[in-house]
MARFI-976980 format. One record per atom (N, C-alpha, C): residue in one letter; atom name; x, y, z. Coordinates in nm, 3 decimals, padded with zeros to 5 digits. Atoms other than C-alpha are relative to their C-alpha. Example, Ala and Ser with C-alpha at 12.3 -4.5 7.8 and 13.67 -1.06 7.14 Angstrom:
BEGIN
<pt rest="a" atom="N" u="00.089" v="-00.119" w="00.000"/>
<pt rest="a" atom="CA" u="01.230" v="-00.450" w="00.780"/>
<pt rest="a" atom="C" u="00.090" v="00.120" w="00.000"/>
<pt rest="s" atom="N" u="-00.082" v="-00.119" w="-00.006"/>
<pt rest="s" atom="CA" u="01.367" v="-00.106" w="00.714"/>
<pt rest="s" atom="C" u="-00.077" v="00.109" w="00.073"/>
***
This chain:
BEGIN
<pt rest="x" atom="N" u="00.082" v="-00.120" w="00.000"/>
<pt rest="x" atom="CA" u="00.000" v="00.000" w="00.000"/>
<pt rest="x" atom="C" u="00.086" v="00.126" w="00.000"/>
<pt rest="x" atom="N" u="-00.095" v="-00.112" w="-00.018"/>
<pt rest="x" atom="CA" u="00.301" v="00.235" w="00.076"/>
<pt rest="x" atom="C" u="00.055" v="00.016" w="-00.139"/>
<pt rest="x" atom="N" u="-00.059" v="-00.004" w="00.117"/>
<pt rest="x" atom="CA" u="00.414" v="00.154" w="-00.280"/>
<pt rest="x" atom="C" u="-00.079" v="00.087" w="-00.114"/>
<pt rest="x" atom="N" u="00.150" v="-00.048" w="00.089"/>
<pt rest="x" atom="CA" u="00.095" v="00.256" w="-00.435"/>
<pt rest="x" atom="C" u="-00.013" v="00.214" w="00.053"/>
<pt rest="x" atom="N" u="00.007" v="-00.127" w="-00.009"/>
<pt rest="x" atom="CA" u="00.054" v="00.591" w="-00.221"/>
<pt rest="x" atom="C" u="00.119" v="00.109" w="-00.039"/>
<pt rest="x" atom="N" u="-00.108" v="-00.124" w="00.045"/>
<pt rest="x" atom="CA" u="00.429" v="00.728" w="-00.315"/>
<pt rest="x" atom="C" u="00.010" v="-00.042" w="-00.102"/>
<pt rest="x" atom="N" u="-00.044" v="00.046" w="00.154"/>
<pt rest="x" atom="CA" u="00.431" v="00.588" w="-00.679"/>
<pt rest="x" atom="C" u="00.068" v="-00.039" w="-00.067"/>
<pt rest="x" atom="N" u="-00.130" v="00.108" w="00.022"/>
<pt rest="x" atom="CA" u="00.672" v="00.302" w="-00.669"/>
<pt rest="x" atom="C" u="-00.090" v="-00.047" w="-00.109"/>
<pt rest="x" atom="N" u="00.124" v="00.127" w="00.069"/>
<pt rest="x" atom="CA" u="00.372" v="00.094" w="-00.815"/>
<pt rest="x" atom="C" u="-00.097" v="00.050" w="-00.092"/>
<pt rest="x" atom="N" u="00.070" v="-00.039" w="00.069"/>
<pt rest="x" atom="CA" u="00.198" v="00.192" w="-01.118"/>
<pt rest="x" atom="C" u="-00.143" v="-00.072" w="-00.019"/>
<pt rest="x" atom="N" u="00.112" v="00.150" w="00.058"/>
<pt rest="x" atom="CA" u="-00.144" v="00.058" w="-01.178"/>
<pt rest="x" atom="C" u="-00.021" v="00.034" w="-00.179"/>
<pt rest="x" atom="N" u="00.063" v="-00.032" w="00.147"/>
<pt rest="x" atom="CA" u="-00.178" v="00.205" w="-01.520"/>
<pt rest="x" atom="C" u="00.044" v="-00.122" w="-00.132"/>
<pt rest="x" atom="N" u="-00.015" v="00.108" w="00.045"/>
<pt rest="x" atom="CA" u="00.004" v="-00.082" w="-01.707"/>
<pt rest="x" atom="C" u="-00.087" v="-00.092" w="-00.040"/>
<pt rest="x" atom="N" u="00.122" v="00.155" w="00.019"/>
<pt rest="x" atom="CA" u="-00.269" v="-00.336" w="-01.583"/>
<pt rest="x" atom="C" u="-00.145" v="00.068" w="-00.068"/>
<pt rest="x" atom="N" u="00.082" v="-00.083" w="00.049"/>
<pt rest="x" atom="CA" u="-00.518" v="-00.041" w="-01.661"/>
<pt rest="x" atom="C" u="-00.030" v="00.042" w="-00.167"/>
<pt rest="x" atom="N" u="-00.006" v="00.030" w="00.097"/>
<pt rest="x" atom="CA" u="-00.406" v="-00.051" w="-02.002"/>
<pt rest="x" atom="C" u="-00.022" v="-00.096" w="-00.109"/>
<pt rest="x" atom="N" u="00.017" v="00.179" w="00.083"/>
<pt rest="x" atom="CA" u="-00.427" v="-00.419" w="-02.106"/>
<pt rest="x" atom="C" u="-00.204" v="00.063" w="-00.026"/>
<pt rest="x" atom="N" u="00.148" v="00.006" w="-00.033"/>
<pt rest="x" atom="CA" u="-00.817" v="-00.366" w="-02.002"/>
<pt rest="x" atom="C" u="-00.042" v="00.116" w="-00.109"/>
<pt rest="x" atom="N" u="00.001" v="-00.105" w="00.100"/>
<pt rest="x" atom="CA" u="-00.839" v="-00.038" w="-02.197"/>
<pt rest="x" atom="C" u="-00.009" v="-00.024" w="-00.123"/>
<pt rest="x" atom="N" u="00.020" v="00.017" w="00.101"/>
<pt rest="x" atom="CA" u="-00.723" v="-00.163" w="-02.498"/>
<pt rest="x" atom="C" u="-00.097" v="-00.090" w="-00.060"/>
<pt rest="x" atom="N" u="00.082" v="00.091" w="00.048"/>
<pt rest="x" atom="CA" u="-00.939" v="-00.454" w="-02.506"/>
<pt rest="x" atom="C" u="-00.105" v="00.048" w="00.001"/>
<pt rest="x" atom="N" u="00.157" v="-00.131" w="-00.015"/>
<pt rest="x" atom="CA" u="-01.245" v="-00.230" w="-02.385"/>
<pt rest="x" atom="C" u="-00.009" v="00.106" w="-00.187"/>
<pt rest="x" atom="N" u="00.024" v="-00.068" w="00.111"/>
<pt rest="x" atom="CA" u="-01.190" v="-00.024" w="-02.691"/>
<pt rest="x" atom="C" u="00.042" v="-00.103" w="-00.104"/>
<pt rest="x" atom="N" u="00.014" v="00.120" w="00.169"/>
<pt rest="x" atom="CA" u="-01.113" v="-00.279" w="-02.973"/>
<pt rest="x" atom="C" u="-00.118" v="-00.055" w="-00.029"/>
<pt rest="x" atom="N" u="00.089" v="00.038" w="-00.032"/>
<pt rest="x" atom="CA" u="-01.378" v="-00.409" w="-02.871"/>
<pt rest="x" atom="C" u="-00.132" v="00.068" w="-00.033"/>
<pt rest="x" atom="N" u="00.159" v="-00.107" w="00.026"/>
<pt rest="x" atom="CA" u="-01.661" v="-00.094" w="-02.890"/>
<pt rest="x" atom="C" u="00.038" v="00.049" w="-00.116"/>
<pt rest="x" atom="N" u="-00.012" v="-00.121" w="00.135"/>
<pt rest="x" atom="CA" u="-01.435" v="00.106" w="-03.183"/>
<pt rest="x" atom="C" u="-00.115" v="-00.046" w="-00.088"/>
<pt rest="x" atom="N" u="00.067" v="00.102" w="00.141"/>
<pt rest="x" atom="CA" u="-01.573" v="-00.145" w="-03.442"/>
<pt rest="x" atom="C" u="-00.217" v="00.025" w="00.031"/>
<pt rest="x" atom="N" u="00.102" v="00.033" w="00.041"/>
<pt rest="x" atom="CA" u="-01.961" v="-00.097" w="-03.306"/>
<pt rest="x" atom="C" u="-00.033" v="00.205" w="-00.026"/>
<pt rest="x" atom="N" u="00.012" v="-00.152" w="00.002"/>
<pt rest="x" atom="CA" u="-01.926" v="00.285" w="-03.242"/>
<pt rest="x" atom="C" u="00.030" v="00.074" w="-00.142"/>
<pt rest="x" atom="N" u="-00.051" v="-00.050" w="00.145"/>
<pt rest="x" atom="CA" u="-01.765" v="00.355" w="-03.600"/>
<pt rest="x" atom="C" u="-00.129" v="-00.068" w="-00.042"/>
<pt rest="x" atom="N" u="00.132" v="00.026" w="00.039"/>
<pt rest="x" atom="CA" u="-02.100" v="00.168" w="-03.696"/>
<pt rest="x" atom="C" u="-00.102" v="00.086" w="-00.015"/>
<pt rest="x" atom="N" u="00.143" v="-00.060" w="-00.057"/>
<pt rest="x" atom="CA" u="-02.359" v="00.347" w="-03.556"/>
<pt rest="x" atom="C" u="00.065" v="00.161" w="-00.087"/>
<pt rest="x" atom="N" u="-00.011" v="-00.206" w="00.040"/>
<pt rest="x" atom="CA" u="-02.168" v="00.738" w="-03.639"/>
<pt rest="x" atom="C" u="00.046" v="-00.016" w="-00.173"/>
<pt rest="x" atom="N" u="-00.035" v="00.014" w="00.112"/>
<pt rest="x" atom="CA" u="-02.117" v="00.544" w="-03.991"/>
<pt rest="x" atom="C" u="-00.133" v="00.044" w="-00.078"/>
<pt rest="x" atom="N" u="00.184" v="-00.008" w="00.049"/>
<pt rest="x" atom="CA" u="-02.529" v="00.503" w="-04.021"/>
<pt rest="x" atom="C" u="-00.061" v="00.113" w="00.051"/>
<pt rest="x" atom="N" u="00.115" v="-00.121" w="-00.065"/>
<pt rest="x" atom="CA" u="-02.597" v="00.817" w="-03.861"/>
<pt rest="x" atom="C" u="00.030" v="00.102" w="-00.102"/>
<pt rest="x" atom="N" u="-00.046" v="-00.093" w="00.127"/>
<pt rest="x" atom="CA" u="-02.391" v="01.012" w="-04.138"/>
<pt rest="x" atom="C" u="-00.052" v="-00.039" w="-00.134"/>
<pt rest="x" atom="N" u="00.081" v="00.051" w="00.136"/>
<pt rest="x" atom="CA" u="-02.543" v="00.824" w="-04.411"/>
<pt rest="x" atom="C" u="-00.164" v="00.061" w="00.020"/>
<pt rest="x" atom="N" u="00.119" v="-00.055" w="-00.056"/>
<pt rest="x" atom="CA" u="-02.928" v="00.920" w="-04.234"/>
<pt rest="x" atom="C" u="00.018" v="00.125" w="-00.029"/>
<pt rest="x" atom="N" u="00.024" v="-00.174" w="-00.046"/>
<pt rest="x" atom="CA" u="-02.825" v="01.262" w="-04.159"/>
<pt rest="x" atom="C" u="00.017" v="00.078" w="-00.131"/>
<pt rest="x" atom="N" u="-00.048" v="-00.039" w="00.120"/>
<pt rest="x" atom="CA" u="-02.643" v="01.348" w="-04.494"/>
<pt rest="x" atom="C" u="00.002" v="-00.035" w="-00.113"/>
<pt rest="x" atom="N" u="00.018" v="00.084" w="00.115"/>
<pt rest="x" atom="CA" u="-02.708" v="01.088" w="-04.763"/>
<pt rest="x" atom="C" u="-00.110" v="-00.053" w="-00.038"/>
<pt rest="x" atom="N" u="00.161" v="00.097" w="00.032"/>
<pt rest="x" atom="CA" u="-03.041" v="00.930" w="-04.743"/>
<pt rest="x" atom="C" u="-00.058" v="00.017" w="-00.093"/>
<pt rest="x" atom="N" u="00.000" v="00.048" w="00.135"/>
<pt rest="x" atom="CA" u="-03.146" v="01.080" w="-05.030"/>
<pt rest="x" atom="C" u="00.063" v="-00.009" w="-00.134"/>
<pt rest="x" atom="N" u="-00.170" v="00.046" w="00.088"/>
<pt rest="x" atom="CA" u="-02.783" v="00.993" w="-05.211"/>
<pt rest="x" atom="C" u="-00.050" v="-00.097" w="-00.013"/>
<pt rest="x" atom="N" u="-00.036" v="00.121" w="-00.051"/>
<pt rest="x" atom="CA" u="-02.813" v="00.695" w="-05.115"/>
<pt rest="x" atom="C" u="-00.057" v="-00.150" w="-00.099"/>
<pt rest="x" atom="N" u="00.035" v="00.066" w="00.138"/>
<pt rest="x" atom="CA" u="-03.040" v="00.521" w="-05.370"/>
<pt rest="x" atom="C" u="-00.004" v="00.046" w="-00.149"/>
<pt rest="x" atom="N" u="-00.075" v="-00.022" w="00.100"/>
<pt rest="x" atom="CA" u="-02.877" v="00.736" w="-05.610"/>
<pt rest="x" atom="C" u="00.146" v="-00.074" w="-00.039"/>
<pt rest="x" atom="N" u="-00.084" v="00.072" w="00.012"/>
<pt rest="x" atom="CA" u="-02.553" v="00.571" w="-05.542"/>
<pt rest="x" atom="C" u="00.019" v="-00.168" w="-00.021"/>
<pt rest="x" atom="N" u="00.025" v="00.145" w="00.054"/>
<pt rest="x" atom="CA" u="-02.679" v="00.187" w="-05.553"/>
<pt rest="x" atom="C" u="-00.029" v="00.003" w="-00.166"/>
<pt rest="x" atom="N" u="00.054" v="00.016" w="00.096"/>
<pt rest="x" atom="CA" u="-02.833" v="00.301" w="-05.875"/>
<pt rest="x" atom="C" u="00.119" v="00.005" w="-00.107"/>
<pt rest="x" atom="N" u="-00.123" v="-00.025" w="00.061"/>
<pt rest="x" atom="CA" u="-02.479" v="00.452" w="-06.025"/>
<pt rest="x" atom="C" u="00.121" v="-00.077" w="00.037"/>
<pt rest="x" atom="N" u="-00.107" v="00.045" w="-00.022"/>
<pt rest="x" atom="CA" u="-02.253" v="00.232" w="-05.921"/>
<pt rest="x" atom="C" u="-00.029" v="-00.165" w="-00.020"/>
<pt rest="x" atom="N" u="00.006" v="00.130" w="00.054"/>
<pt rest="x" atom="CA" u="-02.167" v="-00.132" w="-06.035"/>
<pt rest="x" atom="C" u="00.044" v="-00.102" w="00.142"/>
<pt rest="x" atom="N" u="-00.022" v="00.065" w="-00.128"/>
<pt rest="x" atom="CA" u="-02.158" v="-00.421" w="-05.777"/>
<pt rest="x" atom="C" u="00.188" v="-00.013" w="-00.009"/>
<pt rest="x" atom="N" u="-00.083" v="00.000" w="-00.028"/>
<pt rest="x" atom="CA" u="-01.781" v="-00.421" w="-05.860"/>
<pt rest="x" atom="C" u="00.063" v="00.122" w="00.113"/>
<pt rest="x" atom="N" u="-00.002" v="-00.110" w="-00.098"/>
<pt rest="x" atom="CA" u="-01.790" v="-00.073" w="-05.768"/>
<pt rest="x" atom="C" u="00.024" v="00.049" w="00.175"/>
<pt rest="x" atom="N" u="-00.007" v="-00.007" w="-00.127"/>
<pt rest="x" atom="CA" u="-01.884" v="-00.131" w="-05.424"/>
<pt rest="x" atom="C" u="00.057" v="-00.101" w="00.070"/>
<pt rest="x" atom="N" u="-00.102" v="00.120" w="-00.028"/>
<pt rest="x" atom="CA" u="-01.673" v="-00.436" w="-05.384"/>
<pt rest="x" atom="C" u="00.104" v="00.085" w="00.069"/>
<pt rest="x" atom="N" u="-00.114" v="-00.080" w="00.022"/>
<pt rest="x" atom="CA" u="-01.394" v="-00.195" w="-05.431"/>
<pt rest="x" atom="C" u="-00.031" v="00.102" w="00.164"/>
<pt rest="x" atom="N" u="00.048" v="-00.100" w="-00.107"/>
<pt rest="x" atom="CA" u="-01.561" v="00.085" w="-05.159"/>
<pt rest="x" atom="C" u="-00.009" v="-00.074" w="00.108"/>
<pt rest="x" atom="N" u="00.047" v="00.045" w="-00.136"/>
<pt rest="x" atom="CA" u="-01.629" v="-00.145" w="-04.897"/>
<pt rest="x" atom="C" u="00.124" v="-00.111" w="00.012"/>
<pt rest="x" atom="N" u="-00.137" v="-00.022" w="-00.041"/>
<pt rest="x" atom="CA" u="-01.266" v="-00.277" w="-04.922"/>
<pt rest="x" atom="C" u="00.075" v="00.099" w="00.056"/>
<pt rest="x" atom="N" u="-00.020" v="-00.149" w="-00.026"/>
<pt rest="x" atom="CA" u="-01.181" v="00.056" w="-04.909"/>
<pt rest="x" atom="C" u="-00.005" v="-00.006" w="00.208"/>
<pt rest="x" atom="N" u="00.033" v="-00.046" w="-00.186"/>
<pt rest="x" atom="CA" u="-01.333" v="00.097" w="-04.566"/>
<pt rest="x" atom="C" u="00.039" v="-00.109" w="00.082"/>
<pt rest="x" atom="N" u="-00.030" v="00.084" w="-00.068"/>
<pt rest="x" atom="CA" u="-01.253" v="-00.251" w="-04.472"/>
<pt rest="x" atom="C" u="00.161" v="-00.001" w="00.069"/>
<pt rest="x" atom="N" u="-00.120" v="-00.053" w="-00.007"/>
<pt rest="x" atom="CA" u="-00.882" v="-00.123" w="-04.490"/>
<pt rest="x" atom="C" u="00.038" v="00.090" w="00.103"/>
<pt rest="x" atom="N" u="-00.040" v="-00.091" w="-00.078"/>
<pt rest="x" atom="CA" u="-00.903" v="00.181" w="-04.334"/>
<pt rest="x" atom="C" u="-00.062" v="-00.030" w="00.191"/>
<pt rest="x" atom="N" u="00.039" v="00.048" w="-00.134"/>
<pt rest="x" atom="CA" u="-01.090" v="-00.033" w="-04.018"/>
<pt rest="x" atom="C" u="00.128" v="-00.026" w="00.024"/>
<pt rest="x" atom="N" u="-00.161" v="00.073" w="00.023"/>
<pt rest="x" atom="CA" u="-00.761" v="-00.226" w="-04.053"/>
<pt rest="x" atom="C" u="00.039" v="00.030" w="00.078"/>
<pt rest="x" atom="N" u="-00.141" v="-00.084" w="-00.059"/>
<pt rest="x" atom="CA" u="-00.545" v="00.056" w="-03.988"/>
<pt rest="x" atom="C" u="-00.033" v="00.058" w="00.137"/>
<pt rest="x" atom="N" u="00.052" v="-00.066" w="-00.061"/>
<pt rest="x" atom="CA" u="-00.741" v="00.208" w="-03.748"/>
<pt rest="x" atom="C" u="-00.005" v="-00.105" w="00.179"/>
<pt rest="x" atom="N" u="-00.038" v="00.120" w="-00.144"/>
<pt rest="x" atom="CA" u="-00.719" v="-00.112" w="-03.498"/>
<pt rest="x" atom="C" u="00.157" v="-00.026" w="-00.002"/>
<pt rest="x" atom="N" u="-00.160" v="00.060" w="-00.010"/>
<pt rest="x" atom="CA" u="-00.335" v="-00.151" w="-03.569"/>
<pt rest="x" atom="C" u="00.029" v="00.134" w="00.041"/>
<pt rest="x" atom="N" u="-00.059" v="-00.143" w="-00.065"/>
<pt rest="x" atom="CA" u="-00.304" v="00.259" w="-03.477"/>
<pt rest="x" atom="C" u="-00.004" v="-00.035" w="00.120"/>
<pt rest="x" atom="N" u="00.025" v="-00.013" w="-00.130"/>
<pt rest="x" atom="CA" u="-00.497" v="00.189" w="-03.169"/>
<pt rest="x" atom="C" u="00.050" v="-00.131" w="00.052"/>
<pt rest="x" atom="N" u="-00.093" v="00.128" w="-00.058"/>
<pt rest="x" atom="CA" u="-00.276" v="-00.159" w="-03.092"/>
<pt rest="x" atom="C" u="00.122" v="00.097" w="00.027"/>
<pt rest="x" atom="N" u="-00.143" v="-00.011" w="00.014"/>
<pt rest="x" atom="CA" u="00.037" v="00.041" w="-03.181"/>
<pt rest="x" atom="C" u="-00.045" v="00.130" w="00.106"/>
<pt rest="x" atom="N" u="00.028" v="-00.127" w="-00.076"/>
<pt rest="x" atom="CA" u="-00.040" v="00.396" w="-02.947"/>
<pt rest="x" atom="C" u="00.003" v="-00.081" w="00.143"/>
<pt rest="x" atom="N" u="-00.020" v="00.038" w="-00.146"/>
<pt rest="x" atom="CA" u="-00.112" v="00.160" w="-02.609"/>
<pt rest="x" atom="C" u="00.161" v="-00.089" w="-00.020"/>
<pt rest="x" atom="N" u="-00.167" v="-00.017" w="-00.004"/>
<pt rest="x" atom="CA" u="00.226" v="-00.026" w="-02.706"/>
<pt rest="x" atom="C" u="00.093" v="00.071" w="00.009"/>
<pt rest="x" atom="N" u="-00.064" v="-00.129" w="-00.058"/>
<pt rest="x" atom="CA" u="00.379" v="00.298" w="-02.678"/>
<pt rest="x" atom="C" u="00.054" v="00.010" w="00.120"/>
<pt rest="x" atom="N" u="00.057" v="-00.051" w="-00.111"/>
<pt rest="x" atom="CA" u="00.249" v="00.353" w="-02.358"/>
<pt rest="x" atom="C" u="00.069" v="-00.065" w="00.109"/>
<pt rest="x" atom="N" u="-00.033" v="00.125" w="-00.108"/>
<pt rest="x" atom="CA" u="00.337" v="00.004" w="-02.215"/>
<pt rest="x" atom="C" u="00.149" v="-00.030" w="-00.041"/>
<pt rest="x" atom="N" u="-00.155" v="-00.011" w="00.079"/>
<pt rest="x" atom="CA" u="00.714" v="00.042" w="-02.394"/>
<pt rest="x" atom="C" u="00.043" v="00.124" w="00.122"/>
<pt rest="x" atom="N" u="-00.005" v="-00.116" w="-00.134"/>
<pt rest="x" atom="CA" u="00.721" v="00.355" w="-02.170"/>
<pt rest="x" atom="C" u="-00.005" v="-00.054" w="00.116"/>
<pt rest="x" atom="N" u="00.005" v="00.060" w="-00.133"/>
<pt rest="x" atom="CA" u="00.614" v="00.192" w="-01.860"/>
<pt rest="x" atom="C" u="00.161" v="-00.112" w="00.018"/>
<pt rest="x" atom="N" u="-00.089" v="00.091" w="-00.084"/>
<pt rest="x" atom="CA" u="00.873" v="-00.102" w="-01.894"/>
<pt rest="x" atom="C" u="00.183" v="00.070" w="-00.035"/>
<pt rest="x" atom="N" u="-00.109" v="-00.080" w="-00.008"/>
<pt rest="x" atom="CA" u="01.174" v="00.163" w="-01.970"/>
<pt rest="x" atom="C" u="00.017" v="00.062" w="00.122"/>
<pt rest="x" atom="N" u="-00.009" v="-00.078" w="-00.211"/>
<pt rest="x" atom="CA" u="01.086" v="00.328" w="-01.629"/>
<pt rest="x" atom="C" u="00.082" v="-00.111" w="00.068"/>
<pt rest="x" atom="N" u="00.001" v="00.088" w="-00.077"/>
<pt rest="x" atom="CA" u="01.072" v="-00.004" w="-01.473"/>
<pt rest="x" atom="C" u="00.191" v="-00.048" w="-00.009"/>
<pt rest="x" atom="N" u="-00.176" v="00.009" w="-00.004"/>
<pt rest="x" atom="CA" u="01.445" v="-00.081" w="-01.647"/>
<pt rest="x" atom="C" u="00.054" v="00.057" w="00.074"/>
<pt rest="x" atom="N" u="-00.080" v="-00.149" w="-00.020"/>
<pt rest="x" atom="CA" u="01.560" v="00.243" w="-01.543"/>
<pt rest="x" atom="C" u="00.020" v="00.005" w="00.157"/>
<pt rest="x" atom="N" u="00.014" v="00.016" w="-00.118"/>
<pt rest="x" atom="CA" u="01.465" v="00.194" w="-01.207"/>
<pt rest="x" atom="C" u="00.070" v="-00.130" w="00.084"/>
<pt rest="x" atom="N" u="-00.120" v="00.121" w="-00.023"/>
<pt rest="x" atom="CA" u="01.664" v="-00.145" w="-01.176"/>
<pt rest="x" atom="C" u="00.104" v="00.051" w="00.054"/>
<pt rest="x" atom="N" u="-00.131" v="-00.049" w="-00.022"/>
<pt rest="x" atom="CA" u="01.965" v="00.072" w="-01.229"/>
<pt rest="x" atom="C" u="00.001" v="00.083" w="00.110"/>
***
């Protein structure tokens, strides 16, 4: 407990694991929902203009597209808490010495 109140002992580390999984986890339904709310709010009536102009290759292609940029978007937010937890165990070295 003495480790914890002068800040030998980090909890943020273990706070992190949980974090990232908490958000990998919601990005994917939350990018959903503010995906269909921008299509509603701003496209709706695009929207069966664009099925009508565009070829099913077309949207093959577009919804790769986005399948991609999900991709990257879970390997940013993998690679940003690795950072974090790369940081933590340089302290922890550092503190050896």
């Amino acid at each position: 407990m003495v480790d914890f109140l002068t800040f030998k002992t980090f909890i943020s580390p273990s706070l992190l694991v949980i974090m990232y999984i908490g958000g990998a986890l919601v990005m994917p339904v939350v990018s959903y929902y503010i995906s269909k709310w921008i299509v509603t709010r701003y496209f709706s009536k695009q929207k069966a203009l664009f099925y009508a102009n565009t070829t099913p290759k077309q949207r093959l292609v577009i919804l790769l597209m986005f399948l991609g940029c999900f991709l990257c978007m879970e390997i940013m937010w993998r690679i940003m808490f690795e950072f974090v937890v790369a940081y933590f165990d340089m302290h922890a070295a550092l503190m050896k010495l």
